[in-house]
C-alpha positions as CSV (number, residue, x, y, z in Angstrom):
1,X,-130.2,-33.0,-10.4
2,X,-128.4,-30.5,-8.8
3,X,-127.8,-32.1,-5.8
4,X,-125.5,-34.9,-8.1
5,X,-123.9,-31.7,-10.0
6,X,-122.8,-30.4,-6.3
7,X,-121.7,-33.4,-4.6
8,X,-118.4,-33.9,-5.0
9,X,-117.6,-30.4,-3.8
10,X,-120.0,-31.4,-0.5
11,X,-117.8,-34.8,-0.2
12,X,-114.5,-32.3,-0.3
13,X,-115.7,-29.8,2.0
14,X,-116.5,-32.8,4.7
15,X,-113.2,-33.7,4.1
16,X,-111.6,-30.6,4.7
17,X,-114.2,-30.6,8.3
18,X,-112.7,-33.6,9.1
19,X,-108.9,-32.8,8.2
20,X,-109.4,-29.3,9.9
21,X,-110.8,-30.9,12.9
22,X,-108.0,-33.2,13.4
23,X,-105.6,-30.4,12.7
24,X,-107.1,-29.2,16.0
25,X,-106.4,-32.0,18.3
26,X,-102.3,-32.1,17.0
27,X,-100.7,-30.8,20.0
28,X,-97.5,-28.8,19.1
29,X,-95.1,-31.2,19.8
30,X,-96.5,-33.8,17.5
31,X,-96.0,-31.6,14.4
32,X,-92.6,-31.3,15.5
33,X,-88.8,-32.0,14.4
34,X,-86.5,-32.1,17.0
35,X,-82.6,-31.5,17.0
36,X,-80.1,-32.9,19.3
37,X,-77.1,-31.0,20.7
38,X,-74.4,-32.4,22.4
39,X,-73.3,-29.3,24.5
40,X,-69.6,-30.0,23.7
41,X,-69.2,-30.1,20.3
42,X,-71.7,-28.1,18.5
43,X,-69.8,-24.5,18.8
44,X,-67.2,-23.3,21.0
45,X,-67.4,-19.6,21.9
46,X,-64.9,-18.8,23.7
47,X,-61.8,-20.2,21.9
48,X,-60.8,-23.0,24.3
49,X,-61.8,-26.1,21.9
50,X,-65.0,-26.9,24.2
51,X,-68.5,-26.1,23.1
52,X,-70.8,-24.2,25.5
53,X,-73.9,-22.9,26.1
54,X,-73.1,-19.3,24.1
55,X,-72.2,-21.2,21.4
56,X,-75.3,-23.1,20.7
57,X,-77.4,-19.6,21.3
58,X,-75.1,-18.1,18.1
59,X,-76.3,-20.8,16.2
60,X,-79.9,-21.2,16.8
61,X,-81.0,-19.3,13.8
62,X,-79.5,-22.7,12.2
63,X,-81.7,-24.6,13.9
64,X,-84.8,-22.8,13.1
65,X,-83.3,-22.3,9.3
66,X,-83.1,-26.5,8.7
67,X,-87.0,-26.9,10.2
68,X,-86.7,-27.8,13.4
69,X,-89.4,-26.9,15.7
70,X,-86.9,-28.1,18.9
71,X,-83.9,-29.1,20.7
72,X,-82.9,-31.3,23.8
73,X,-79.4,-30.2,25.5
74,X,-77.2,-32.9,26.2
75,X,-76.3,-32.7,30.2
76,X,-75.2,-29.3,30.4
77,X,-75.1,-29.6,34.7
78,X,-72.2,-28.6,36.6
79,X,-70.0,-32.1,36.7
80,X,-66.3,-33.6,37.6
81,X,-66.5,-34.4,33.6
82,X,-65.6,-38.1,34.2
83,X,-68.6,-39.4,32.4
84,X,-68.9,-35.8,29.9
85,X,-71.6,-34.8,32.0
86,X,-73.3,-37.6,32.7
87,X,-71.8,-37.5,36.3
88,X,-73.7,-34.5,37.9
89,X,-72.4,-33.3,41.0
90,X,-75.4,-30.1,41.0
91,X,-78.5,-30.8,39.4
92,X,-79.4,-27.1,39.1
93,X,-76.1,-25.5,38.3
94,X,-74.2,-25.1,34.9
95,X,-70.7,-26.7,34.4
96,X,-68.4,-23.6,34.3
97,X,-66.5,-24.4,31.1
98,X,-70.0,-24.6,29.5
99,X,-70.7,-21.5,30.8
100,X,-73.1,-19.3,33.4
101,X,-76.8,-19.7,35.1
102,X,-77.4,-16.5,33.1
103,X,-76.1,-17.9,29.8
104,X,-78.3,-20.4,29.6
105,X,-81.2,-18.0,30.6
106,X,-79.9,-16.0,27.1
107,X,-80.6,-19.3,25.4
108,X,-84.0,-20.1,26.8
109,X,-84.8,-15.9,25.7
110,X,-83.5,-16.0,22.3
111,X,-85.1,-19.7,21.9
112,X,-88.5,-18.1,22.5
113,X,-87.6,-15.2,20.6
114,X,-86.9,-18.0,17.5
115,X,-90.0,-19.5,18.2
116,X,-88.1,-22.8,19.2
117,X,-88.4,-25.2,22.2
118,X,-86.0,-26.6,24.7
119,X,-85.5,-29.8,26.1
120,X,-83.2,-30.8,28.8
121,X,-82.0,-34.0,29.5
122,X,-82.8,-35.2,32.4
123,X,-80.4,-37.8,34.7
124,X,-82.2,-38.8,37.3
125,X,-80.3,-42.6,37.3
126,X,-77.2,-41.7,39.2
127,X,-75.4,-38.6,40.5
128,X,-71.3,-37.5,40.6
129,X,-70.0,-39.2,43.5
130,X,-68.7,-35.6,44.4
131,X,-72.5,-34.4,44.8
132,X,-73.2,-33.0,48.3
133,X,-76.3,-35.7,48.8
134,X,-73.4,-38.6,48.0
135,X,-70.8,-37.0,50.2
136,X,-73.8,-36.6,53.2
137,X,-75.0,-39.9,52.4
138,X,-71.3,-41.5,53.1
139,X,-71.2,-39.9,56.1
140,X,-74.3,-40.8,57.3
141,X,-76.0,-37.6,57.7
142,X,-79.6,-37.9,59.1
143,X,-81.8,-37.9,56.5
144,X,-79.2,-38.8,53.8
145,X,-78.2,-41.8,54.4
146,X,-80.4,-43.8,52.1
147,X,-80.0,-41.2,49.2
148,X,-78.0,-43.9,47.1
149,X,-78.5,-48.1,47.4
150,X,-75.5,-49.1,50.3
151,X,-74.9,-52.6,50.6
152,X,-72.1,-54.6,53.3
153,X,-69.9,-56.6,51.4
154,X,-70.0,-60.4,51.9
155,X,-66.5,-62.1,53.7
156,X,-63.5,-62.5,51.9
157,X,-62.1,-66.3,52.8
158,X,-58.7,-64.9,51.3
159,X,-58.5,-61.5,53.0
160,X,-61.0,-60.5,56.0
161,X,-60.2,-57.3,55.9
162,X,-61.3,-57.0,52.3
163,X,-64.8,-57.7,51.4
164,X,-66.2,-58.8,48.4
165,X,-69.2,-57.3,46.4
166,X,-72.3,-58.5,47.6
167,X,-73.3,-60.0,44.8
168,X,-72.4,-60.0,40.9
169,X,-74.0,-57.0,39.4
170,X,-72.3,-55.9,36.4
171,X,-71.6,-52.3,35.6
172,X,-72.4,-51.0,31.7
173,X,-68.2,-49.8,32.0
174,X,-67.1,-53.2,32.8
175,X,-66.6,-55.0,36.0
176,X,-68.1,-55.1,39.1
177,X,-71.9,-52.5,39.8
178,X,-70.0,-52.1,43.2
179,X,-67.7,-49.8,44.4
180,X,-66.1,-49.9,48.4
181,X,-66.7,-46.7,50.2
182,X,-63.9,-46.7,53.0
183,X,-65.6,-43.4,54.7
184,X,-69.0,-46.0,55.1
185,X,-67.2,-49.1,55.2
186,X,-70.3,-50.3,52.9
187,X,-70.2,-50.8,48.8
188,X,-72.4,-49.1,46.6
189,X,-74.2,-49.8,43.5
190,X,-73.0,-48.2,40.6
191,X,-74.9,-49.6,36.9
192,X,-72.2,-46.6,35.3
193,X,-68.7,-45.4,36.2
194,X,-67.7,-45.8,39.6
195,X,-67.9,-42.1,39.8
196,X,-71.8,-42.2,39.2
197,X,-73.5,-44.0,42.4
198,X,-77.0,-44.9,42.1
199,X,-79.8,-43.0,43.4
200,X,-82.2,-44.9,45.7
201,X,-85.4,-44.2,43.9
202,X,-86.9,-46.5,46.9
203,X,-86.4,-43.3,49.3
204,X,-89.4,-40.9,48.8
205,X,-86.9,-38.4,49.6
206,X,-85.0,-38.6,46.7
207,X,-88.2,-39.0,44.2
208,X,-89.4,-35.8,46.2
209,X,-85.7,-34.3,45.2
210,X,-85.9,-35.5,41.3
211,X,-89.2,-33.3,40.7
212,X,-88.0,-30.4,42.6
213,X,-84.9,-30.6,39.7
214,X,-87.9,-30.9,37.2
215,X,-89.8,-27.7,38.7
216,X,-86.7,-26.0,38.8
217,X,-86.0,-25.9,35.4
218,X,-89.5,-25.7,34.3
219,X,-89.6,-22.1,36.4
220,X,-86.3,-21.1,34.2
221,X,-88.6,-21.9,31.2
222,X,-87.5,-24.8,29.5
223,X,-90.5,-26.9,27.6
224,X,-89.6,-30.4,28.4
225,X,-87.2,-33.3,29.2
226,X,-85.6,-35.7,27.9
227,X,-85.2,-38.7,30.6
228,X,-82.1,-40.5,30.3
229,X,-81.5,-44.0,31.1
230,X,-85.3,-44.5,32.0
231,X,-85.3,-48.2,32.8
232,X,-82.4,-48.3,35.2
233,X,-83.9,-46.3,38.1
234,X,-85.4,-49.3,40.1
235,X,-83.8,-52.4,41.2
236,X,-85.4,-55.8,42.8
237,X,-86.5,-55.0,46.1
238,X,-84.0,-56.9,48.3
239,X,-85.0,-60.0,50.1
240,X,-85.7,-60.0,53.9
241,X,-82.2,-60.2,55.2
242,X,-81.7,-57.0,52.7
243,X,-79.8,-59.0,50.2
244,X,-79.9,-58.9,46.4
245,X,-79.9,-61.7,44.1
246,X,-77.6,-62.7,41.8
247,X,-78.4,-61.7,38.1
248,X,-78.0,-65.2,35.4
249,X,-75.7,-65.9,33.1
250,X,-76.8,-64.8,29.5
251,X,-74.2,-67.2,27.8
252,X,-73.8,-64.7,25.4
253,X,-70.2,-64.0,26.4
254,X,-67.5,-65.5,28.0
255,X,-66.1,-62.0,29.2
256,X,-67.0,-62.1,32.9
257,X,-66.3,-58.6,33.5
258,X,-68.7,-57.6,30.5
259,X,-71.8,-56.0,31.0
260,X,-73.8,-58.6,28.5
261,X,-72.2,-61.7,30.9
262,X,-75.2,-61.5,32.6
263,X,-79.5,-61.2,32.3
264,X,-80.2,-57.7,34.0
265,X,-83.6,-59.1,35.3
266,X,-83.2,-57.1,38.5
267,X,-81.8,-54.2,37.5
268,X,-83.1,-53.4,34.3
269,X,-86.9,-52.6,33.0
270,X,-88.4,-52.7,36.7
271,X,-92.1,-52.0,36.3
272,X,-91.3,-49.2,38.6
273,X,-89.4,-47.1,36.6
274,X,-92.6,-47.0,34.3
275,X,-94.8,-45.8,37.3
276,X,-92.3,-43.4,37.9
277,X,-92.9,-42.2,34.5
278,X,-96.2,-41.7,35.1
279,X,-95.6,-39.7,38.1
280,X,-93.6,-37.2,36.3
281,X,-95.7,-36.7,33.3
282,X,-98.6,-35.2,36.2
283,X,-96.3,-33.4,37.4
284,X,-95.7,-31.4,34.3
285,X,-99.4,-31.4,33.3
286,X,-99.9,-29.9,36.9
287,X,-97.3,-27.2,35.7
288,X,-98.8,-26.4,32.9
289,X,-102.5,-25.9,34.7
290,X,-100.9,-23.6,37.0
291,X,-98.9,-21.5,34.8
292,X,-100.6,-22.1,31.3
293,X,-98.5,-22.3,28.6
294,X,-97.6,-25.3,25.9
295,X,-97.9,-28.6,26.8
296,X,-94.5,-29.6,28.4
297,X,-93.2,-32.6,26.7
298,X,-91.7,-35.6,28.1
299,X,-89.3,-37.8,25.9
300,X,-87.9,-41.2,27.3
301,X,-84.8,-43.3,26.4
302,X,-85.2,-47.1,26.2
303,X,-83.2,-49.9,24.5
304,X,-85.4,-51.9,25.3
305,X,-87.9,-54.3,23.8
306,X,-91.3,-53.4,22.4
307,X,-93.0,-54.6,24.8
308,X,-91.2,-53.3,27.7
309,X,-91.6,-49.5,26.1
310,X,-95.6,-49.4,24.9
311,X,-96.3,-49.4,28.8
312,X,-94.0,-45.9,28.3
313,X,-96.8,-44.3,26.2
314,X,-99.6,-45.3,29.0
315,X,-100.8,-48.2,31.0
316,X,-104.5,-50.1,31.1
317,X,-105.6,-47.6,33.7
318,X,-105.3,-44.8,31.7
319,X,-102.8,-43.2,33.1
320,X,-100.2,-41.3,30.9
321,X,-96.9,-41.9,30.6
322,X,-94.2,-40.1,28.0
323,X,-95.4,-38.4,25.0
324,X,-92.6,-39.4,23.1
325,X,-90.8,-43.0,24.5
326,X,-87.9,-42.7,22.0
327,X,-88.0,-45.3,19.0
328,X,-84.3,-46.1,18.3
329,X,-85.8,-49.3,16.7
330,X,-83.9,-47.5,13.2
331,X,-80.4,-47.5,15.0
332,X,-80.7,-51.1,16.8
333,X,-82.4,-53.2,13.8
334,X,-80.9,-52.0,10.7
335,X,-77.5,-52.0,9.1
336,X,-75.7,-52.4,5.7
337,X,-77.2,-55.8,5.0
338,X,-80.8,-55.0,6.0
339,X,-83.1,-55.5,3.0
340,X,-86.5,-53.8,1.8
341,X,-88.0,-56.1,4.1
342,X,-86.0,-55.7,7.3
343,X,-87.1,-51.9,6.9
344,X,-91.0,-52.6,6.7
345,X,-90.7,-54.7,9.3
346,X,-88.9,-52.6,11.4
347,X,-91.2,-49.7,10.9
348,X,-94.5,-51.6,10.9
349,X,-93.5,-53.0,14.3
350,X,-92.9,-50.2,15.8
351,X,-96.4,-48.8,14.8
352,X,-98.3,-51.9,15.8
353,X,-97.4,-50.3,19.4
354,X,-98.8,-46.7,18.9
355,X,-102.4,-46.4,19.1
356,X,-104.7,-43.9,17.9
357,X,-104.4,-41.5,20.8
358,X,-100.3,-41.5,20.8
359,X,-98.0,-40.5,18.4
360,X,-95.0,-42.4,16.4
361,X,-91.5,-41.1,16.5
362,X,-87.8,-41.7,14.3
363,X,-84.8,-41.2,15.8
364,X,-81.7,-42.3,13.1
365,X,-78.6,-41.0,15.6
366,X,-77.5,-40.1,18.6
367,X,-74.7,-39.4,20.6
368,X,-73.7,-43.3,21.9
369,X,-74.1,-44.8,18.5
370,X,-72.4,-45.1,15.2
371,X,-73.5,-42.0,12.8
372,X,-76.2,-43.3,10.0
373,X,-73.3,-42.9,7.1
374,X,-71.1,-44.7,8.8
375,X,-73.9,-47.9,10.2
376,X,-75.6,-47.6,6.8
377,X,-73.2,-46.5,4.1
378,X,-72.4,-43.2,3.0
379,X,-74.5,-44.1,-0.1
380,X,-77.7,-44.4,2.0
381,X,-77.8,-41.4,4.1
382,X,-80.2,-39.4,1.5
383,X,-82.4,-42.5,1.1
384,X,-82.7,-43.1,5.4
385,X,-83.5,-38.8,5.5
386,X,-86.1,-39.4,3.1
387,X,-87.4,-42.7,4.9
388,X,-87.1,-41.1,8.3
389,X,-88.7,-37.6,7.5
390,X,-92.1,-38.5,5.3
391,X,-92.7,-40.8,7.9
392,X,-95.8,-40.3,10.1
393,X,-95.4,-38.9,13.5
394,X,-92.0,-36.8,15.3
395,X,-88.4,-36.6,14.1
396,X,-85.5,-36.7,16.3
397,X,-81.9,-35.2,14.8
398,X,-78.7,-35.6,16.0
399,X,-76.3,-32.9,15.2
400,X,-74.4,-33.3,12.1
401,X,-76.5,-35.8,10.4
402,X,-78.4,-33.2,8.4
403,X,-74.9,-32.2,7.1
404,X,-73.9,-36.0,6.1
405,X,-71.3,-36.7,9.2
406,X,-70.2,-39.9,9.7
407,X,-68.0,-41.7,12.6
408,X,-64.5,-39.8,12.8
409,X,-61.5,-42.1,13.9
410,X,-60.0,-41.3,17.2
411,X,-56.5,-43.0,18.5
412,X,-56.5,-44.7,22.0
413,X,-54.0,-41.2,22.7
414,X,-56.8,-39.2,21.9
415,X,-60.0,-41.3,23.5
416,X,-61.2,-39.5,26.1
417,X,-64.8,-41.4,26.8
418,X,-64.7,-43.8,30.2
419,X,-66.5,-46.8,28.1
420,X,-63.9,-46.9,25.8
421,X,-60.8,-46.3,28.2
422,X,-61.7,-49.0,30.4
423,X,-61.8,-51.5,27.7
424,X,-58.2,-50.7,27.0
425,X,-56.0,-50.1,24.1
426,X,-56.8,-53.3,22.5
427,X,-60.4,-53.2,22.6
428,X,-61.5,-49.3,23.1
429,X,-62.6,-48.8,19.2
430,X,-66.1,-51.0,19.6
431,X,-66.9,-49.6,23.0
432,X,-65.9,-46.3,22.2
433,X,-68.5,-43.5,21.2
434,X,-65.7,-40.3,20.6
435,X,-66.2,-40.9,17.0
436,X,-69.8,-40.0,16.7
437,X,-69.4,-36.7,19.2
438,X,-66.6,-34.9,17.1
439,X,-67.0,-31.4,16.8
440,X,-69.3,-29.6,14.6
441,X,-68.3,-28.7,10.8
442,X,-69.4,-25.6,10.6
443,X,-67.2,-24.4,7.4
444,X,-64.3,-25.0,5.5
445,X,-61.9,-22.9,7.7
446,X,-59.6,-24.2,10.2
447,X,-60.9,-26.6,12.8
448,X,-64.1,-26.5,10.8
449,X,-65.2,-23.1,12.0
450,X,-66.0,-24.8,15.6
451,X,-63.5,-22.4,17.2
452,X,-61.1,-19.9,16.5
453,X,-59.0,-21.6,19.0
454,X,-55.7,-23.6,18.4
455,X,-57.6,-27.0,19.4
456,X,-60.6,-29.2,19.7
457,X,-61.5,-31.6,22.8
458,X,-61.9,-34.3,20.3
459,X,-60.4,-34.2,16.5
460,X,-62.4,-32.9,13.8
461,X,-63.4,-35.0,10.9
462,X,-60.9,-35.1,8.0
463,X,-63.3,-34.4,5.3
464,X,-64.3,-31.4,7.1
465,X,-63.7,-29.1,3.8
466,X,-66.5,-30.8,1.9
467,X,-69.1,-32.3,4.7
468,X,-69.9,-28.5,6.2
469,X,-72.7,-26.4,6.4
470,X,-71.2,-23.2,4.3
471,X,-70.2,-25.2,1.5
472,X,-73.5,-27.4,1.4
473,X,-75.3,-24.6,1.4
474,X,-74.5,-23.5,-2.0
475,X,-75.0,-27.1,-3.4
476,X,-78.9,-27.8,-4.1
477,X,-78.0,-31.5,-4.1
478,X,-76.4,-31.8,-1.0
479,X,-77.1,-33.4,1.6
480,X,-78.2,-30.2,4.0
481,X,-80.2,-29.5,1.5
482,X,-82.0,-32.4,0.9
483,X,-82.0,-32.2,4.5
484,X,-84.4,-28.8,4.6
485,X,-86.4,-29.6,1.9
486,X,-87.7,-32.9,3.4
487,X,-88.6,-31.1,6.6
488,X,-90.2,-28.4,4.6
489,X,-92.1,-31.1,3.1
490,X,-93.3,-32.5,6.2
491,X,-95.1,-29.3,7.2
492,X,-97.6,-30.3,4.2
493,X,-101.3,-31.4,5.9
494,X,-100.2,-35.3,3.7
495,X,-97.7,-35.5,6.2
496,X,-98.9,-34.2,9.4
497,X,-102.3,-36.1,9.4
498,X,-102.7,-38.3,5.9
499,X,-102.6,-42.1,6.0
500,X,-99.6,-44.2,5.6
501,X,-98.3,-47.4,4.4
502,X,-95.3,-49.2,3.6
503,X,-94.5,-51.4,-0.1
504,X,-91.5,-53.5,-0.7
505,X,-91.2,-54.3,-4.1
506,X,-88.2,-56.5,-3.6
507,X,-85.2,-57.6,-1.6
508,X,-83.8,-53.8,-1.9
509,X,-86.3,-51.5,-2.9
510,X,-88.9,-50.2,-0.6
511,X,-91.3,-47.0,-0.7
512,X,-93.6,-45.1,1.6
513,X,-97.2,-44.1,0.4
514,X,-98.7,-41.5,2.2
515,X,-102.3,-40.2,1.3
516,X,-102.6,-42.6,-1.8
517,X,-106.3,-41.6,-2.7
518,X,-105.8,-37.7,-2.3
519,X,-104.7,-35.3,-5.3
520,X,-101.9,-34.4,-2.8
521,X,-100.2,-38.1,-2.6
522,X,-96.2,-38.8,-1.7
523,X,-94.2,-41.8,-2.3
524,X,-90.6,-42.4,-1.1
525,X,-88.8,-44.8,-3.1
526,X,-85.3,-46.1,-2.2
527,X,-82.9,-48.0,-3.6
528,X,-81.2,-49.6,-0.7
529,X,-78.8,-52.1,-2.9
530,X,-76.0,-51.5,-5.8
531,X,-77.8,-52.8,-8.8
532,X,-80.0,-50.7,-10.9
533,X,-84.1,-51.8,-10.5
534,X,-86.7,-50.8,-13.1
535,X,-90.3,-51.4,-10.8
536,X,-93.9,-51.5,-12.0
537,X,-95.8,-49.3,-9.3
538,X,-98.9,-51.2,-10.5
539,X,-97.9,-53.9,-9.2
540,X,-98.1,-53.3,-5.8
541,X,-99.6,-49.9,-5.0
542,X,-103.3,-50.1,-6.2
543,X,-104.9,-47.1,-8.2
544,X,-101.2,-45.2,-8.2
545,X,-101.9,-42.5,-10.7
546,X,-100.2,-43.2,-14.0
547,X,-97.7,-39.9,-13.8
548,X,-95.6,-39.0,-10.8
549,X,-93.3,-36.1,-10.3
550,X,-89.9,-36.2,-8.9
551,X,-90.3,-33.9,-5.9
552,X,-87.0,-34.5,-4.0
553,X,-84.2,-36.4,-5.1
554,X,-80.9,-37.8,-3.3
555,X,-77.8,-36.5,-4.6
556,X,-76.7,-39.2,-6.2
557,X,-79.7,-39.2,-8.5
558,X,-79.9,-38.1,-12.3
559,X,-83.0,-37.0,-12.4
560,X,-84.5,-33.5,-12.1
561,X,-87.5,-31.8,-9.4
562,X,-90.3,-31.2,-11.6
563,X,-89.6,-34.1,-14.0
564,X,-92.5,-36.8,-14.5
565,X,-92.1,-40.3,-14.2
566,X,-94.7,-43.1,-16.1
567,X,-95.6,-45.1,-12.6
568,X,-95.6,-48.7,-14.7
569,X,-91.7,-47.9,-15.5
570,X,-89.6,-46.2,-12.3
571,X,-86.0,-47.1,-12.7
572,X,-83.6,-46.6,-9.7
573,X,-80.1,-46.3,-9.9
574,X,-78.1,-48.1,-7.4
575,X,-78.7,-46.6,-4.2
576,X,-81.1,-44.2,-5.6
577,X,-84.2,-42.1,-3.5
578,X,-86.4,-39.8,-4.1
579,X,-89.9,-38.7,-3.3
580,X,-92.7,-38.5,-5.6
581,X,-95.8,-36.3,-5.7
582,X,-99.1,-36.1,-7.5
583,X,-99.7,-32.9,-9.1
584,X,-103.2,-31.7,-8.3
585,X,-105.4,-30.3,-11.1
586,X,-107.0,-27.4,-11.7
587,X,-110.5,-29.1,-11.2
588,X,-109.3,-29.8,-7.3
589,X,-107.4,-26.6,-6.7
590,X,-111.1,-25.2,-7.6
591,X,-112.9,-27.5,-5.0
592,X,-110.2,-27.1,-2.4
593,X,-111.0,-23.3,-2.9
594,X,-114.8,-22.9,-2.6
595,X,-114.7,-25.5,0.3
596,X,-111.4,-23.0,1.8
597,X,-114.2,-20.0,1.5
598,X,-117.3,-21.8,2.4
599,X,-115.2,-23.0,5.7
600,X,-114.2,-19.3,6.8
601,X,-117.4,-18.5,5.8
């Protein structure tokens, strides 16, 4: 009989084996929370309203205070600034108003010293038109003159000595993809600014060129990159006269200089770019087997559709790809009208395309799109923190989210970015993205505490004196710290390797189970409409234990951490969250500790 009085402590000690033997195949990067800087307009240190690279080293204490684990740079590169970095005219220099090669070799040491990672971005797309290889290629200097994709224009009935584009490509900034070089006498393809020619990924030369860049930075010690722009590298080979096609009309728009005038079927999402991928990603695993080390990460970006990004992850042959093609499936698919059910959906989509072996990631903001309080509500950025953070798999942050920052509005006198200036004062507000890169609020003090200087690049937010870190801080409700206590949470083994699933119980409330049928289970509930709801958890989550306890709570709720709650009677206020745990008893706490000592045993 003793064998019956002993086996439930033999069933929780296999479980632990199993859970400890998982634990052992996360890699590091899986377990982690990632933050977003955008160089610019996280801290200035040097007074002249630009952030810089000495400025985000001050605050990386910050970074390692809220949870995060590690941080991808925004283009940092030395750059003519006409597309805010984006425009690189040296790959492996810093721009000087961001500060020195030795700067950011501070950061990488006091990074390490933090125990934090760092991610660049990577732009392998385009470079500056002022970048030595563009200005040799121009020319015609042997060797570079197929560094970037040159086409001959096609006659001009109404002018011969002007010719027209070769075909109708569309840039993303409006108008024509080509540009007129009168040094070549030839147009080249531009999918940005005119200022940001295409590379010629076709030219083994320039992929050779791309991972030198990567080994470059990888010897400097950064951990990873972020690729930017991913399915734009490769266009359709050209036909046999070395012509493109024209792209077809989407019908979507009767703008003819917009960029969604047209299908991008041979510019965008070549199969291409994802080999290219792959390429890359043995390139860093080569790293690491030399030098040893982490695993070097690779994140992609894609707006694309789902199926266009799984191959991202790895391809029938087995060959790897990304570990983390970003999922900004939370940014494009939800808004202020998305109900309960939009949000499952959303989510379980998204994990329908990561398999066993791969990892799911969240990304709510970045720096091209509308902040979550402003695409969401206000109202609903506690409930998407909570949604975002006790999901399974990696968070991505963008700066100023954890704090509660929404969209800042910026005049057409003050806009600055190239996608909103070329739309023109009538129309630069929806193109624009200066309101979601404001800088930093840092404090209540002048200019937010983002520089002692007399002025900022880009305004700062006018409710600056309550949305900061110093004052939220203080506040146990706020949103920062909300913030830090759902990434704290996340370090728990529930939410590193437990199972998952999503429950709506109706138009606007939706909840998250994670590891239902242990003694340490979680559910998120939120509220995502303005009425009050009273829910029966019986209803819809089988065996949910009759008492819950309020473990994290959105600031706008009235109820407590610690309090209970009977299961068969949760009431939500309107836009209401919070996060519920089962408290484990002693009788488990016992088991988990004999099958603890008979493990290290």
């Amino acid at each position: 009989m003793l064998w019956r009085l002993l086996l439930p402590t033999f069933l929780t000690v296999v479980t632990a084996i199993r859970l400890r033997s998982e634990q052992q195949t996360k890699d590091w990067w899986e377990k982690a929370g990632f933050y977003q800087i955008y160089p610019r307009s996280f801290k200035d240190s040097d007074q002249d309203g630009i952030g810089d690279l000495n400025g985000i080293t001050e605050k990386l204490s910050y970074l390692k205070d809220i949870g995060m684990r590690g941080f991808w740079l925004s283009p940092m590169y030395k750059s003519p600034m006409a597309d805010f970095g984006y425009d690189i005219s040296d790959f492996r220099d810093i721009q000087p108003e961001y500060g020195t090669m030795d700067d950011f070799r501070r950061q990488i040491a006091e990074a390490k010293r933090l125990g934090l990672k760092v991610i660049l971005d990577f732009v392998p797309n385009h470079s500056s038109d002022e970048h030595e290889w563009f200005l040799k290629s121009a020319k015609r200097v042997s060797g570079y003159e197929d560094y970037y994709v040159w086409r001959d224009g096609r006659p001009n009935p109404e002018n011969p000595n002007k010719p027209l584009p070769p075909n109708n490509w569309l840039s993303g900034f409006r108008g024509s993809a080509w540009q007129w070089n009168d040094e070549r006498q030839q147009f080249y393809y531009h999918l940005f600014t005119a200022k940001q020619p295409d590379l010629n990924f076709r030219n083994p030369k320039v992929v050779e060129e791309m991972k030198n860049v990567l080994l470059f930075w990888l010897d400097l010690g950064v951990d990873g990159f972020r690729i930017d722009s991913v399915g734009c590298m490769f266009e359709v080979l050209p036909d046999r006269n070395g012509n493109f096609p024209d792209e077809p009309v989407s019908g979507t728009t009767q703008d003819t200089e917009d960029f969604a005038y047209l299908e991008h079927i041979y510019t965008i999402d070549r199969p291409e770019n994802v080999e290219m991928v792959y390429e890359w990603r043995k390139l860093l695993e080569n790293y690491r087997e030399r030098h040893g080390g982490d695993t070097r990460v690779l994140m992609t970006e894609s707006w694309s559709s789902l199926d266009i990004i799984k191959p991202y992850f790895r391809d029938i042959r087995g060959n790897e790809g990304a570990q983390m093609p970003f999922n900004f499936r939370l940014i494009t698919e939800l808004n202020g009208t998305s109900t309960a059910y939009d949000f499952k959906n959303v989510i379980d989509s998204w994990m329908g395309i990561v398999d066993e072996k791969h990892t799911a990631n969240w990304v709510l903001g970045n720096h091209d799109r509308s902040r979550v309080g402003t695409r969401l509500g206000e109202q609903r950025i506690d409930s998407m923190a909570m949604i975002e953070l006790t999901l399974p798999g990696v968070s991505v942050t963008y700066q100023g989210d954890e704090i509660g920052m929404t969209d800042v509005e910026v005049s057409w006198e003050q806009t600055v970015d190239p996608a909103g200036c070329n739309e023109g004062k009538e129309n630069y507000a929806a193109k624009s993205r200066d309101p979601v890169r404001t800088p930093f609020q840092w404090d209540d003090s002048n200019l937010a505490g983002f520089t002692s200087g007399t002025g900022t690049w880009l305004p700062v937010g006018p409710n600056y004196r309550e949305i900061n870190v110093k004052v939220e801080s203080s506040d146990p409700k706020s949103h920062l710290n909300i913030f830090k206590s759902l990434m704290k949470l996340r370090e728990k083994d529930t939410f590193l390797y437990g199972d998952w699933r999503t429950v709506v119980f109706n138009d606007y409330v939706f909840a998250i189970v994670r590891n239902l049928e242990s003694s340490n289970a979680y559910i998120t509930i939120a509220n995502l409409g303005s009425s009050t709801h009273i829910i029966n958890g019986n209803q819809l989550i089988r065996n949910i234990p009759k008492v819950l306890f309020y473990a994290i709570v959105a600031r706008s709720s009235i109820h407590n951490i610690g309090d209970s709650v009977d299961t068969r009677n949760i009431k939500l206020e309107a836009y209401e969250a919070f996060v519920l745990e089962a408290k484990r008893s002693e009788d488990r706490r016992m088991k988990a500790d004999i099958c603890d000592r008979w493990l290290n045993f």
